[in-house]
DRENMI-580323 format. One record per residue (C-alpha): x, y, z; residue number from 1. Coordinates in nm, 3 decimals, m for minus. Each point is the difference from the previous one (the first is absolute). Example, Ala and Ser with C-alpha at 12.3 -4.5 7.8 and 13.67 -1.06 7.14 Angstrom:
        x        y        z  seq
    1.230   m0.450    0.780    1
    0.137    0.344   m0.066    2
END
This chain:
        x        y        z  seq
    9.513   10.337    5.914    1
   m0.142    0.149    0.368    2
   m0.337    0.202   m0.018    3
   m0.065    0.324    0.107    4
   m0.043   m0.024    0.399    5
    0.268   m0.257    0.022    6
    0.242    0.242   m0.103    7
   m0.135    0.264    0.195    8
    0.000   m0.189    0.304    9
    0.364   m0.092   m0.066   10
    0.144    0.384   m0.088   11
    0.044    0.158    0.278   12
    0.099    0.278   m0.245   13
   m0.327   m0.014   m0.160   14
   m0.193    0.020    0.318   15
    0.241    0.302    0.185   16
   m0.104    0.167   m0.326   17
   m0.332   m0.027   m0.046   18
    0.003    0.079    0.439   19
    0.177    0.312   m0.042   20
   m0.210    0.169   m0.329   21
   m0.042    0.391    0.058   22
   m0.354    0.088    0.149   23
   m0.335   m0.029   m0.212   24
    0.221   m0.308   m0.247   25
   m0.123   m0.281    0.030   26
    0.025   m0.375   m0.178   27
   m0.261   m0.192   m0.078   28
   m0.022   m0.423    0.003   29
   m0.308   m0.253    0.026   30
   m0.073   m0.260    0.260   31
    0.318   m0.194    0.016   32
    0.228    0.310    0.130   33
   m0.047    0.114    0.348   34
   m0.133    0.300    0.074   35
    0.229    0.283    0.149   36
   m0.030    0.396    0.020   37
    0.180    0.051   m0.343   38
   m0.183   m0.351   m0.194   39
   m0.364   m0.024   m0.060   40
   m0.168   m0.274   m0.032   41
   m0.385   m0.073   m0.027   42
   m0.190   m0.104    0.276   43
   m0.085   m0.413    0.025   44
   m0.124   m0.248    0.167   45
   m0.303    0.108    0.261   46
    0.099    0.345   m0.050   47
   m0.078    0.016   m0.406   48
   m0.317    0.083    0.040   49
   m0.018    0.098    0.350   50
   m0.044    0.355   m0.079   51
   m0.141    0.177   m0.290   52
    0.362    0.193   m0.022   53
    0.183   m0.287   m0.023   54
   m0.180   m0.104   m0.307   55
    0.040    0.355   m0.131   56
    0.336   m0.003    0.108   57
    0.073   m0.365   m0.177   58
   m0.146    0.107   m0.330   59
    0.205    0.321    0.008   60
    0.348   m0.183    0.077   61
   m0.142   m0.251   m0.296   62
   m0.033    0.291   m0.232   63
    0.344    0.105    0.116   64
    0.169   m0.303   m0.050   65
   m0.108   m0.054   m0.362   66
    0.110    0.326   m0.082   67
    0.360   m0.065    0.138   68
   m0.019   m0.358   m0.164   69
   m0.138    0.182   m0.395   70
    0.276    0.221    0.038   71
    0.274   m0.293    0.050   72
   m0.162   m0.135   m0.317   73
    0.075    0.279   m0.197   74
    0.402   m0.018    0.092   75
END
């Protein structure tokens, strides 16, 4: 079994389609994925709490995240 960002570093399938998603889609991923125009990820590190937008920002992509994950739950 490979994790998540294994794989995704490894498809370069994966990553030409989460690059090329129409304008305004966008994926979302925590800390371990890199960060790229189409994949947000929250803000670590020095930068967490750098800013009071990046905390508003992190919480946000939190909330987000747990939606996506509830909703894989209910498959």
């Amino acid at each position: 079994s490979t994790n998540d960002i294994v794989t995704f570093a490894m498809s370069d399938v994966l990553e030409d389609f989460v690059n090329n998603l129409p304008l305004g889609w966008y994926f979302v991923g925590d800390a371990a994925y890199p960060l790229s125009e189409k994949l947000l990820t929250p803000y670590v590190g020095v930068h967490r709490h750098s800013s009071p937008y990046h905390d508003s920002f992190n919480y946000h992509l939190s909330q987000l995240r747990i939606c996506v994950e509830m909703a894989f739950g209910r498959l």
